[in-house]
C-alpha positions in Angstrom: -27.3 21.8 -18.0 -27.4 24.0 -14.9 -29.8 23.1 -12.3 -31.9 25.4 -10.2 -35.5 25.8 -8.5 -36.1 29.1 -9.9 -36.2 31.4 -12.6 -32.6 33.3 -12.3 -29.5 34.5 -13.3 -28.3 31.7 -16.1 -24.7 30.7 -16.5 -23.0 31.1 -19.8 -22.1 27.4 -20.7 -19.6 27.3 -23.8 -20.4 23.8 -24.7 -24.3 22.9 -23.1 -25.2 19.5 -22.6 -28.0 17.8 -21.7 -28.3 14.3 -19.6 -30.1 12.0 -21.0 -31.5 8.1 -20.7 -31.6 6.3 -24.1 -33.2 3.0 -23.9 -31.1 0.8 -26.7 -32.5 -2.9 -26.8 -29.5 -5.6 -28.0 -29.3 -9.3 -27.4 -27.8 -11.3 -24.8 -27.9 -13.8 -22.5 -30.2 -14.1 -19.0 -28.8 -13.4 -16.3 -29.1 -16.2 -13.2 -31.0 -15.0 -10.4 -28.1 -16.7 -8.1 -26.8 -13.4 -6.2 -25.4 -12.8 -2.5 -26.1 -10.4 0.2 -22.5 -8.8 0.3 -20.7 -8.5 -1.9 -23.1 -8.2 -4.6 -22.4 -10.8 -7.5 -23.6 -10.7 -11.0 -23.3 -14.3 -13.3 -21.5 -13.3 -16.2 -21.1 -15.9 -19.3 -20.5 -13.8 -22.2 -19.5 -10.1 -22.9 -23.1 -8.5 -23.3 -24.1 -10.1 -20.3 -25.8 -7.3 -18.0 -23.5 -5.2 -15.8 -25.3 -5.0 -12.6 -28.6 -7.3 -11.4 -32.1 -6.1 -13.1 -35.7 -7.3 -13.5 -36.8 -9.5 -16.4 -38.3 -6.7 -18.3 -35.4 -5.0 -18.2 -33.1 -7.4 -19.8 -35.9 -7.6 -22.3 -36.0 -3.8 -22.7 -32.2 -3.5 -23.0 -30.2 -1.0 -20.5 -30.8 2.5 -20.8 -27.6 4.3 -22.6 -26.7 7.2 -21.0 -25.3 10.3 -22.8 -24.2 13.8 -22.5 -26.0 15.6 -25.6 -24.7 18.7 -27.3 -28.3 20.5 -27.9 -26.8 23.8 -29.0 -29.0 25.0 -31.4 -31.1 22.6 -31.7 -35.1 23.1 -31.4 -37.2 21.4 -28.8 -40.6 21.1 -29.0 -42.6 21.2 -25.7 -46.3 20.5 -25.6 -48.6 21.3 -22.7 -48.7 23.7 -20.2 -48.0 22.5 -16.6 -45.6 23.6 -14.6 -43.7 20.4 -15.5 -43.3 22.1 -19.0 -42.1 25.4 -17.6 -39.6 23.2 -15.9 -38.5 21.7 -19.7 -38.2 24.9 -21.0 -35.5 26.1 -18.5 -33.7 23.3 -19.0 -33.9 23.5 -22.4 -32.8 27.3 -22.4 -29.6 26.3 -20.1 -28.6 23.8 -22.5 -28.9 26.4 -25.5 -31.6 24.9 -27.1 -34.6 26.7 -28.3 -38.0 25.9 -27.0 -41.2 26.1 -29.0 -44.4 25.5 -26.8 -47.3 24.6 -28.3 -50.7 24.1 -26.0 -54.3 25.7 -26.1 -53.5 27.5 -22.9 -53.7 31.2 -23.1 -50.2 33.2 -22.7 -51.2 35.2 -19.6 -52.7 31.5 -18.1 -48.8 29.6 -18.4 -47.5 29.2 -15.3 -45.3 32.5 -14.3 -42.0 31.1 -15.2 -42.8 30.0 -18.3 -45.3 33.1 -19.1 -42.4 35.6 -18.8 -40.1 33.1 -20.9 -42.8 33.6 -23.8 -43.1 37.7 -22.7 -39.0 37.9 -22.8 -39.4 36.2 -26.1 -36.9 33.2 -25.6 -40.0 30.7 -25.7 -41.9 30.8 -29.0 -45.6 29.9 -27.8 -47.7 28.5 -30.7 -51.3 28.8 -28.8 -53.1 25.6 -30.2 -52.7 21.6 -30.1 -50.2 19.9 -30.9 -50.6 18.4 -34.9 -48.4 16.0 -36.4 -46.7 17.9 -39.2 -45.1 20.3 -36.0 -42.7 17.5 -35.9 -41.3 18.5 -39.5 -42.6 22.3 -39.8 -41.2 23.0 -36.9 -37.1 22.8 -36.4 -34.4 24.3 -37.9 -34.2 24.5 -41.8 -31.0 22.5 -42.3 -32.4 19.0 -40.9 -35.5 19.9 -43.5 -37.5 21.2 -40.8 -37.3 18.3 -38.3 -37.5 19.6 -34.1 -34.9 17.4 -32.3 -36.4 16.6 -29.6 -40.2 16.1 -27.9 -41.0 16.6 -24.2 -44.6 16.2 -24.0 -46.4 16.9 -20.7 -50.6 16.2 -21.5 -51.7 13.2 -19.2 -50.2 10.1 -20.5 -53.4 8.1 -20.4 -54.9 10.3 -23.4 -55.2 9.9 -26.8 -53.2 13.2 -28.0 -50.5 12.0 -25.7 -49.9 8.4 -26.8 -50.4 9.6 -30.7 -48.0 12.2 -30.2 -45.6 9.1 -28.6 -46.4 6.6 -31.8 -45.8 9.8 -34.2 -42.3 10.6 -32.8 -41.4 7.0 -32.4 -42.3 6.4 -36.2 -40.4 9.2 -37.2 -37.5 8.3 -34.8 -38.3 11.9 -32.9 -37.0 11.6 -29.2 -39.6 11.9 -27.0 -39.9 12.4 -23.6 -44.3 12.3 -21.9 -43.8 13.1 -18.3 -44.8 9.9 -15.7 -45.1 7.5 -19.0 -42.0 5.2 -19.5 -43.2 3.4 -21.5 -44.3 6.7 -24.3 -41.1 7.9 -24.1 -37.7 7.2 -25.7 -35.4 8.8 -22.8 -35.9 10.4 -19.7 -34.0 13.3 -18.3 -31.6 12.1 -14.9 -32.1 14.2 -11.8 -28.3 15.7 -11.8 -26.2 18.0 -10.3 -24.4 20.8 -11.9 -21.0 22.6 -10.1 -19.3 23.4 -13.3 -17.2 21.4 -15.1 -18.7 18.6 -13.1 -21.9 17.2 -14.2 -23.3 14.1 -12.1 -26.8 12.2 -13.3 -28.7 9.8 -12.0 -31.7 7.9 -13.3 -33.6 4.9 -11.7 -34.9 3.9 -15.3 -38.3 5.4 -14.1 -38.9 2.7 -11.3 -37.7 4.5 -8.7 -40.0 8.1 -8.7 -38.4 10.4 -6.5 -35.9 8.2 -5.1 -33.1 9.0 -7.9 -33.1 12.7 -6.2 -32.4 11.4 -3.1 -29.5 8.8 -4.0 -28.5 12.3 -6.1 -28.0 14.2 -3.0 -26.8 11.0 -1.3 -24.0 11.2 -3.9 -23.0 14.6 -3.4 -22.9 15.1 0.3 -20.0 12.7 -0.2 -17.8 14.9 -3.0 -15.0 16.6 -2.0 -15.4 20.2 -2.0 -12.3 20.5 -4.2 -13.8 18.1 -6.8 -14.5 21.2 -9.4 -11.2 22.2 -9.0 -9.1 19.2 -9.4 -11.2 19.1 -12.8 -10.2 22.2 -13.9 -6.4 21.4 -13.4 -6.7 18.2 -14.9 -8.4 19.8 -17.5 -5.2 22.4 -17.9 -2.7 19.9 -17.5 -3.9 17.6 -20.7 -4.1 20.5 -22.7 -0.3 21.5 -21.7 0.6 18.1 -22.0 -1.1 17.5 -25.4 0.3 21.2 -26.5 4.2 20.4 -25.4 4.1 17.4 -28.1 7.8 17.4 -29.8 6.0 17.6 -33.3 3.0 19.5 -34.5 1.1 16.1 -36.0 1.2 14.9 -32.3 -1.2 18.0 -30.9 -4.4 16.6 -30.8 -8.1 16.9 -29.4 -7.7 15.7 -25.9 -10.2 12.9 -25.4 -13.5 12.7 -23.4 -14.0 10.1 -20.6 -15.3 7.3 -22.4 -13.3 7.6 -25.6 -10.1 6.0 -24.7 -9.6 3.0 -26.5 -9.9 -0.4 -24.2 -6.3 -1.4 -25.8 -4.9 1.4 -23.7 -5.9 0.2 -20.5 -3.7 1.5 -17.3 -2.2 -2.3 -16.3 -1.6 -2.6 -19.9 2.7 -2.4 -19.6 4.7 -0.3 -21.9 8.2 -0.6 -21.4 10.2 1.7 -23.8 10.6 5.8 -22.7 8.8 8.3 -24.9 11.6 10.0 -27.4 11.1 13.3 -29.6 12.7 10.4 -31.7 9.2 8.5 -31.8 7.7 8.7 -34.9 4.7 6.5 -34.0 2.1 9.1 -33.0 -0.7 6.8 -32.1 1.7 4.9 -29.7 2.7 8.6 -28.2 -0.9 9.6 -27.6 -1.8 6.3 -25.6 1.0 6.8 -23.6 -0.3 10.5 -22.5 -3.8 9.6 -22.4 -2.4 6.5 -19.6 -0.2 8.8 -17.8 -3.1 11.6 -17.9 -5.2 8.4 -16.1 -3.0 7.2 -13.6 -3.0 11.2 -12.3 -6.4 10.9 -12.0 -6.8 7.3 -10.4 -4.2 7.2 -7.3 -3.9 10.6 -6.4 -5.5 12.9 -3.5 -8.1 15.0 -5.3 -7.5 17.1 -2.8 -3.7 17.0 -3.8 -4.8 17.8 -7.7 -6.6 20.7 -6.9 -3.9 22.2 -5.1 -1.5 21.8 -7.7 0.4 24.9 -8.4 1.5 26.3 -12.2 4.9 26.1 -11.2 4.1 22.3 -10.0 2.1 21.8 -13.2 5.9 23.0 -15.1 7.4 20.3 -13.0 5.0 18.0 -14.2 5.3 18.2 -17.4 8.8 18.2 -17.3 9.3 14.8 -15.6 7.0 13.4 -18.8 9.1 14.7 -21.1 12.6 14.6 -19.9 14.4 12.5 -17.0 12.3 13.3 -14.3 15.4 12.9 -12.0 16.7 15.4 -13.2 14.4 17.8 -10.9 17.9 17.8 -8.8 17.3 17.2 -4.9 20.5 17.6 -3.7 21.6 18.3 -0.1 22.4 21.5 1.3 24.8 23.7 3.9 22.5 21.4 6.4 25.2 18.1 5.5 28.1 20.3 6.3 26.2 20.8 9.7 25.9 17.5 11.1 22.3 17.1 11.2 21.2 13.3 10.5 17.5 12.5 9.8 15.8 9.2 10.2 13.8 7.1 7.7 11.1 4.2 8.2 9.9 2.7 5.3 6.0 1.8 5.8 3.9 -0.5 4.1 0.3 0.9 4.0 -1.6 -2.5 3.6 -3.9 -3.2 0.8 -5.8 -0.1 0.4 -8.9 0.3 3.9 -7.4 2.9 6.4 -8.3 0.4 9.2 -5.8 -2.0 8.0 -3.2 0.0 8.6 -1.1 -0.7 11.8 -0.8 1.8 14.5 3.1 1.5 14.1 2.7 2.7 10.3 -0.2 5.4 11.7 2.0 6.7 14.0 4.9 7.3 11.6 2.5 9.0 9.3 1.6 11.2 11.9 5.0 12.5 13.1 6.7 12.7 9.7 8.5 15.6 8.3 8.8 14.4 5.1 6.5 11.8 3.2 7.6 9.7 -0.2 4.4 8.1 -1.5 4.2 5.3 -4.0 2.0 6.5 -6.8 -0.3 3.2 -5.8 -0.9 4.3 -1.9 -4.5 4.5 -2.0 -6.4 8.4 -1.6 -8.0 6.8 2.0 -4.4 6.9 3.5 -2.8 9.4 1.8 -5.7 11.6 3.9 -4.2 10.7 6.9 -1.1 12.9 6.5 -1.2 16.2 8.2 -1.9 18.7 6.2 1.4 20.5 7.1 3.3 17.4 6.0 4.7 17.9 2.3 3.9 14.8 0.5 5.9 14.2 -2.6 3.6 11.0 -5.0 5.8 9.0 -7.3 6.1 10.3 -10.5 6.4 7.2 -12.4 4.6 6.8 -16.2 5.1 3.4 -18.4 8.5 2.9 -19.1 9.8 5.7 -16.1 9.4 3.6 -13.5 13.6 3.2 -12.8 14.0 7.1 -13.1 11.2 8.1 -10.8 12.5 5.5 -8.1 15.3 6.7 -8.5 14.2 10.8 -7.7 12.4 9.4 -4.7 15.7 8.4 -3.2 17.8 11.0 -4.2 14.5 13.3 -2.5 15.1 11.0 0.6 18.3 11.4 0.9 18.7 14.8 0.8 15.5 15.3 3.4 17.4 12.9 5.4 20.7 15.5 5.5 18.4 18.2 6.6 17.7 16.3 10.1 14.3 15.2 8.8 11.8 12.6 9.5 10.7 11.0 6.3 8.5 8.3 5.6 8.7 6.5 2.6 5.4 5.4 2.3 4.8 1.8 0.3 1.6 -0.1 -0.5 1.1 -3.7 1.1 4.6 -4.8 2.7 7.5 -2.8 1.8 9.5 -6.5 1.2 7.3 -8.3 -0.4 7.7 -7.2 -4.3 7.9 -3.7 -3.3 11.8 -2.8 -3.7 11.6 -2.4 0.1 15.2 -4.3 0.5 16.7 -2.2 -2.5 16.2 1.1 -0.7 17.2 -0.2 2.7 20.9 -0.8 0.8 20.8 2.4 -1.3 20.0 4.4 2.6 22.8 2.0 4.6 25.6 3.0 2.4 24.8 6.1 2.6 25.6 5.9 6.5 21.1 5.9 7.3 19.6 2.9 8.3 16.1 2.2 7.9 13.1 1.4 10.4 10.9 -1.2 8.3 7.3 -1.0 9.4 5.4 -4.2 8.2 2.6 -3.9 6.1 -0.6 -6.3 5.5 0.1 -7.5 2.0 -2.2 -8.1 -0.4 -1.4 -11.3 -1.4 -2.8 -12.5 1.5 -5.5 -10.1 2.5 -6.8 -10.2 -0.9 -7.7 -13.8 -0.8 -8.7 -13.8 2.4 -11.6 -10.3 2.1 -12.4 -12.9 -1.0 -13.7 -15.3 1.0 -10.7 -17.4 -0.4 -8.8 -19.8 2.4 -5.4 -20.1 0.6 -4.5 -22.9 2.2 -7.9 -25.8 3.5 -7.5 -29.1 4.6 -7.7 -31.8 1.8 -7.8 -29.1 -0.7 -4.6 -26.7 -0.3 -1.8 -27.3 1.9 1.1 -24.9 0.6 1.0 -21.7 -1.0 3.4 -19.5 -3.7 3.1 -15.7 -3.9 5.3 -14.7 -7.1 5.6 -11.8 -9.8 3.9 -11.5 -13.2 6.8 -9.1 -14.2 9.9 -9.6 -13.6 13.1 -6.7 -14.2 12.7 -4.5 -17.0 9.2 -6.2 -17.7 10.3 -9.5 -19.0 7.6 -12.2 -17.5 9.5 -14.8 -15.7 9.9 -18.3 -15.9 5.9 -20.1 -14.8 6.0 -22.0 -11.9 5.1 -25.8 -12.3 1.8 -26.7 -11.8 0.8 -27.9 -8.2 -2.6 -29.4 -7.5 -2.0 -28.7 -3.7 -1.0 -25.6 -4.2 -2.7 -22.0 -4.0 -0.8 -19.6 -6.4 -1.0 -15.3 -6.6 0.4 -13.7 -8.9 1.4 -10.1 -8.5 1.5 -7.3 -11.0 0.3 -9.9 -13.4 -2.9 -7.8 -14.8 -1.3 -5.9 -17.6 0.1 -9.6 -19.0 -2.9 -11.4 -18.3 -3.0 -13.6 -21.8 0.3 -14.1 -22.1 0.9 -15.5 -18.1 -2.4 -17.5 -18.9 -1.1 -18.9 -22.2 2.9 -19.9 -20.6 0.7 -21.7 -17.9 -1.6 -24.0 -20.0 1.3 -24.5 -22.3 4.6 -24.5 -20.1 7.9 -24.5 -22.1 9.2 -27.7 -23.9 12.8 -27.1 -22.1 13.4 -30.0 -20.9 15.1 -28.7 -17.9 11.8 -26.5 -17.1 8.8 -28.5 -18.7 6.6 -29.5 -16.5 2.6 -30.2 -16.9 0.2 -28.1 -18.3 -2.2 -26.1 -15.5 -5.5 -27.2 -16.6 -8.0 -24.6 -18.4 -10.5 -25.9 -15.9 -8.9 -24.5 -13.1 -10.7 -22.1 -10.4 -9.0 -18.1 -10.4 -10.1 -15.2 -8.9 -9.0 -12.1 -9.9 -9.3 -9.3 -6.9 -8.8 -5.7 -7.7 -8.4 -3.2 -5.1 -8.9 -5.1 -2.1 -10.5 -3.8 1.3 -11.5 -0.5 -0.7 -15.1 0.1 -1.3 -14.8 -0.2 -4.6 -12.9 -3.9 -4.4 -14.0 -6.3 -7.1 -13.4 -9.8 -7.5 -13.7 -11.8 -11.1 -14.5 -16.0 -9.9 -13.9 -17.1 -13.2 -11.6 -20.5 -14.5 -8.2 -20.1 -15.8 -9.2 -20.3 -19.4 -12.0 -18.3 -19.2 -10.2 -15.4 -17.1 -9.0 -13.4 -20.1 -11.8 -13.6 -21.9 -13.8 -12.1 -18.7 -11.1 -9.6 -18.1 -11.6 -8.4 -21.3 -15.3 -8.0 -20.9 -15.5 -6.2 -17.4 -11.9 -4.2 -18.2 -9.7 -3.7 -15.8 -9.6 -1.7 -12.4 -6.4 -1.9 -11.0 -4.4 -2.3 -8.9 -5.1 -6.2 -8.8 -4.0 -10.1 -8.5 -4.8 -12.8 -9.5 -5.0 -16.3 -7.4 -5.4 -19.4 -8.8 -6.2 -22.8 -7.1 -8.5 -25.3 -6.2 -9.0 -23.2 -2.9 -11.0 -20.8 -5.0 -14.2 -22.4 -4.8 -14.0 -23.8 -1.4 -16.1 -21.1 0.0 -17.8 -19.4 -2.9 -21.7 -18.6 -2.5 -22.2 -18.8 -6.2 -21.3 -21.4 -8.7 -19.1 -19.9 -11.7 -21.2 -21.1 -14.6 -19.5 -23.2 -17.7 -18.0 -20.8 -19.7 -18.5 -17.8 -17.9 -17.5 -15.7 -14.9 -18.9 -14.6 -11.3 -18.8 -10.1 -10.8 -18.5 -9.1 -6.8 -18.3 -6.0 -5.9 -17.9 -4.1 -2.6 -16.1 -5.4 0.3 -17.3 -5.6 3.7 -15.0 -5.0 6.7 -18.1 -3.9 9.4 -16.6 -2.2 12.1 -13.4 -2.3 11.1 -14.4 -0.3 7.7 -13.2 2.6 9.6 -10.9 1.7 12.4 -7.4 3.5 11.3 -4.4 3.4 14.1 -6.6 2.0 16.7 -9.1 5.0 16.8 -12.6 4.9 15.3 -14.6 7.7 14.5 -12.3 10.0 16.7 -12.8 7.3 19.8 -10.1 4.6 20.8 -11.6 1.3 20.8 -12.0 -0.4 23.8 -12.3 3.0 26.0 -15.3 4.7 27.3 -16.6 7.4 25.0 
């Protein structure tokens, strides 16, 4: 649906869609109205518990469902004659619908908009009231008649308006009566249109005008290359899903919400794709996951630049050994030239968590190496003349793609250039930081290491989680929950004292819970069972504004995991430490949702300089 104040110049839209607001009513549980200030929290103790905190009449209404409809074709009936209506009928036009008014008022009295829509002869105008067989007389011949749709704009207090409402309800008609909720069966959102991107918001039809303002709220923040990065996405999954090794394997690329929950991105998949594959399904979730890891960690602003020829490269690291994209060194080794190389950690994810040491190194690079999980925030740091080469690691490529990185830093490194191999959290702290300081010494380079914040600890910590408490937790063990090649290791033992993360654990999540609460019967390994009982947190994406925490206990965790889905990347703490300074109380059975993060002035302190000032100097 194109949005515009006035009658104009309409785009040609290929497949029109409308945004709409579906009330659908289903059963579930209250929600507690135990909450905090920031982050906000949500008491969760089964799946169809609500996702975010509403009134009482909404959990009794249900949540409105919100869909993109393909109207093409389809006939809407519009009945009144306001300039409300003559709004409907544009929109109804854009999305390549057909509009039939029908109203007392007199052609030449419609407002002008809609008057010359009637003139033109793309509005069929039906000069009488409204009766109730126009709901089956009136639409297309192969639904028997049936219009698809009702916007109705007569004053909602009336009789013809609230019979028109009960007649489209009984006949399951959607409806829409203009400032009556409770009449209609959707509402329209107030959106934004810069083609292919679509954004909608509705307040549910509490919030009057205010959904227009958190609308434009929402788009002063979009990149300007948003449209763009869609469209090569957009080509890229259709080149992807067209370079299949065998014909039964080209199919339909899927839409944003139709990717099965099984085929989540932590979700680890440890065998290389072969033309030899002859599972299919097993094929198409690993595109449709590779395909979604482009789109979570890197720079729009990196996707819309991509290139054909970069596209090319692209594809061929999916489907052949992506080190094979040969980055060998040139005339420049003969020459003598010797680069340098730091390796930085980038901290958890917030720009101003990042130390000025790593800033700095960002800054005066020649050469950047990213790991694919470096957050967007600090990727925008770079320079803009600073090539930036983003790990191109897919399930079960993670070895090949390290290994392109080096051979790409090595060769830089011949050319006399600065390069940064960039790292998320600490580069030594499960982040292969030692293995490339070995592969770059025998190669006659040794590395700068720039310490990073880790994760492990900042994550409790922007919690609200002390890891370690008087009387409560007085030691704690980071450790892996996937060890070489993807085997889990061997569970630690439990600890009551003891505060336990576990990294890279998300995608393993049953199967670390279940080798906890039932340790091996190896006598040289078995030690107690961790109780189910047990206070976890998991914390996904910490210090970015979209962080997340899960308070839930250790045999309730998957089950919540499963219900929220994941958002990674993420870890998982477990320990009595957990509760020590939660504001809510993690109900029997259930789990505790907090989202947002809040670092206050530090939000956007990167390298010791805040909003272009340093800090601590007169501005």
């Amino acid at each position: 649906m194109v949005v515009r104040d006035s009658v104009g110049t309409t785009p040609s839209l290929n497949n029109s869609v409308v945004a709409l607001s579906l009330p659908i009513s289903y059963q579930r549980t209250p929600v507690s109205n135990a909450t905090s200030n920031t982050p906000r929290s949500l008491i969760q103790s089964d799946p169809l518990s609500l996702p975010s905190p509403m009134t009482d009449t909404m959990h009794k209404q249900g949540i409105p469902l919100l869909t993109s409809t393909n109207c093409t074709g389809q006939v809407h009936l519009l009945v009144g004659s306001t300039p409300l209506i003559a709004s409907r009928a544009t929109k109804v036009l854009d999305a390549g619908a057909v509009p039939v008014l029908v109203t007392e008022t007199a052609t030449e009295e419609l407002p002008y908009d809609l008057r010359k829509r009637v003139e033109e002869g793309v509005v069929r105008h039906i000069q009488r009231g409204w009766e109730e067989n126009d709901l089956q007389t009136l639409g297309r011949q192969e639904v028997g008649g049936w219009v698809d749709t009702v916007f109705c704009a007569l004053p909602p207090t009336g009789k013809s308006a609230q019979n028109l409402s009960v007649a489209c309800k009984r006949n399951r008609v959607p409806i829409n009566v203009a400032d009556s909720p409770s009449l209609s069966t959707f509402t329209l959102l107030s959106t934004h249109t810069d083609l292919p991107l679509q954004i909608g918001v509705t307040t549910s039809g509490r919030g009057c005008h205010l959904a227009s303002r958190i609308r434009r709220e929402i788009v002063s923040s979009l990149p300007k290359e948003l449209p763009a990065a869609i469209e090569r996405i957009s080509t890229l999954r259709e080149r992807l899903w067209h370079a299949s090794s065998t014909p039964s394997a080209v199919v339909a690329p899927q839409s944003e919400d139709d990717i099965d929950p099984s085929t989540q991105m932590n979700e680890l998949v440890t065998a290389a794709p072969t033309e030899e594959d002859a599972d299919q399904e097993k094929a198409k979730t690993r595109r449709a996951r590779w395909l979604a890891q482009i789109c979570e960690y890197w720079p729009l602003e990196r996707i819309a630049a991509l290139t054909d020829a970069e596209l090319d490269g692209m594809l061929a690291s999916y489907t052949s050994n992506p080190s094979s994209v040969s980055t060998t060194p040139g005339t420049e080794e003969a020459m003598g030239k010797k680069g340098s190389i730091h390796l930085i950690g980038s901290g958890p994810g917030s720009p101003g968590l990042l130390t000025v040491a790593a800033h700095e190194a960002i800054k005066t690079a020649t050469l950047i190496l990213a790991d694919k999980l470096v957050p967007a925030p600090v990727l925008a740091l770079i320079p803009r003349r600073t090539p930036v080469h983003i790990a191109r690691k897919f399930p079960g490529n993670a070895e090949l793609a390290q290994q392109e990185l080096l051979d790409m830093g090595l060769a830089a490194l011949h050319r006399g250039e600065k390069v940064v191999r960039l790292k998320q959290g600490d580069p030594y702290l499960y982040g292969r930081g030692g293995e490339e300081v070995i592969f770059f010494r025998e190669h006659g380079y040794e590395c700068t290491v720039v310490p990073g914040v880790t994760s492990a600890l900042s994550g409790p910590l922007l919690a609200g989680i002390p890891p370690t408490h008087r009387g409560v937790a007085d030691e704690i063990l980071v450790c892996t929950g996937t060890g070489r090649k993807g085997e889990p290791p061997m569970p630690p033992p439990y600890v009551k004292s003891r505060t336990t993360v576990f990294l890279m654990a998300i995608h393993r999540l049953d199967a670390l819970v279940s080798s906890l609460v039932t340790p091996p019967l190896d006598s040289l390994t078995a030690s107690a069972p961790w109780p189910m009982d047990l206070p976890c947190a998991v914390i996904e994406r910490a210090s970015s504004r979209d962080q997340r925490v899960v308070r839930t206990r250790l045999g309730d965790v998957v089950r919540a995991m499963e219900s929220v889905g994941g958002r990674p990347p993420g870890l998982i703490v477990v320990g009595w430490a957990c509760e020590v300074l939660a504001k809510t109380v993690v109900p029997e059975g259930g789990w505790v949702v907090e989202e947002g993060v809040n670092l206050g002035e530090y939000e956007g302190l990167v390298g010791g300089v805040k909003d272009g000032v340093e800090v601590g100097s007169e501005a």
